[in-house]
N, C-alpha and C positions, 0 to 999 in steps of 0.2 A: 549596454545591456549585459545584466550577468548572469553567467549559463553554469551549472550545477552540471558534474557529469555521475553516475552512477556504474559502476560495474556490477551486475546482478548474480555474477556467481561470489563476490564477497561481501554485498550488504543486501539485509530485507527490509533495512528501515531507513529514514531521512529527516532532519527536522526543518521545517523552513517556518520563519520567524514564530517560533516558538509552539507551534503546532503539528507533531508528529504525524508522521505517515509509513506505510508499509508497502512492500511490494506482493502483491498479490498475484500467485503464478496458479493460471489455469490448468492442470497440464491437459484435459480435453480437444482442447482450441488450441492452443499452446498459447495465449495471451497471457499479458504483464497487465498492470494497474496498480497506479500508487495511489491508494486510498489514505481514508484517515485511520491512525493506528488505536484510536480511541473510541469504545464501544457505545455506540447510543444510547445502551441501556442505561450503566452505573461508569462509563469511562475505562471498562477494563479493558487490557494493554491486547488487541487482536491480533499483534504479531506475533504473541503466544499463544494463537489459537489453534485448532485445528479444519482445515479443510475439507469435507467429510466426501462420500461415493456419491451423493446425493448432491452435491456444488452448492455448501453452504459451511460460510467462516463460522466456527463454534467460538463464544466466546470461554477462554478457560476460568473466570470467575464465576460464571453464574448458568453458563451453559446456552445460555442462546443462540440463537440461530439466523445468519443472515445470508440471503442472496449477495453474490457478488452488485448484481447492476444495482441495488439498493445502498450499496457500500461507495460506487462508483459515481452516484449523484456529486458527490464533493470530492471528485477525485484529480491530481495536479495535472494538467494537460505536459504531454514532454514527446521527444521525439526517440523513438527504439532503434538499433542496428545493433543490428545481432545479441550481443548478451550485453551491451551498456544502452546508456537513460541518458539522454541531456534534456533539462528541464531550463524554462528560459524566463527572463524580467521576474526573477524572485531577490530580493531583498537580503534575506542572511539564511547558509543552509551550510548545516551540519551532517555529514555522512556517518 
């Protein structure tokens, strides 16, 4: 089985088999979630988005607006301790 590790204080993104994702930090909760980094609407890049006071990723192309648990529906299952991710049975992943 191959395990992918993450350090979350120096990456906010991951690729696994060619389909990008982001780390997405709550700080309310203080929850982590690696979502897709690609925006529903038009594909724009959400890991240049903005997080707003309201707990919604903005996309920076076109400006929309998503809930986290909406973004989380497709999001990589992995396991957290403390500020690193290990993410398990993925195939090819680029940090």
């Amino acid at each position: 089985m191959k395990i992918a590790k993450i350090d979350l204080d120096k990456n906010n993104m991951l690729i696994v088999d060619d389909k990008k994702y982001f780390v997405l930090h709550k700080p309310k909760d203080n929850t982590v979630k690696l979502v897709p980094a690609n925006c529903p609407h038009r594909g724009g890049p959400l890991q240049y988005g903005v997080y707003n006071e309201a707990e919604r990723v903005i996309c920076p192309w076109h400006e929309n607006k998503y809930k986290p648990c909406r973004l989380a529906k497709n999001k990589l299952p992995y396991v957290r301790v403390r500020k690193m991710c290990a993410l398990f049975a993925v195939k090819h992943v680029k940090a």
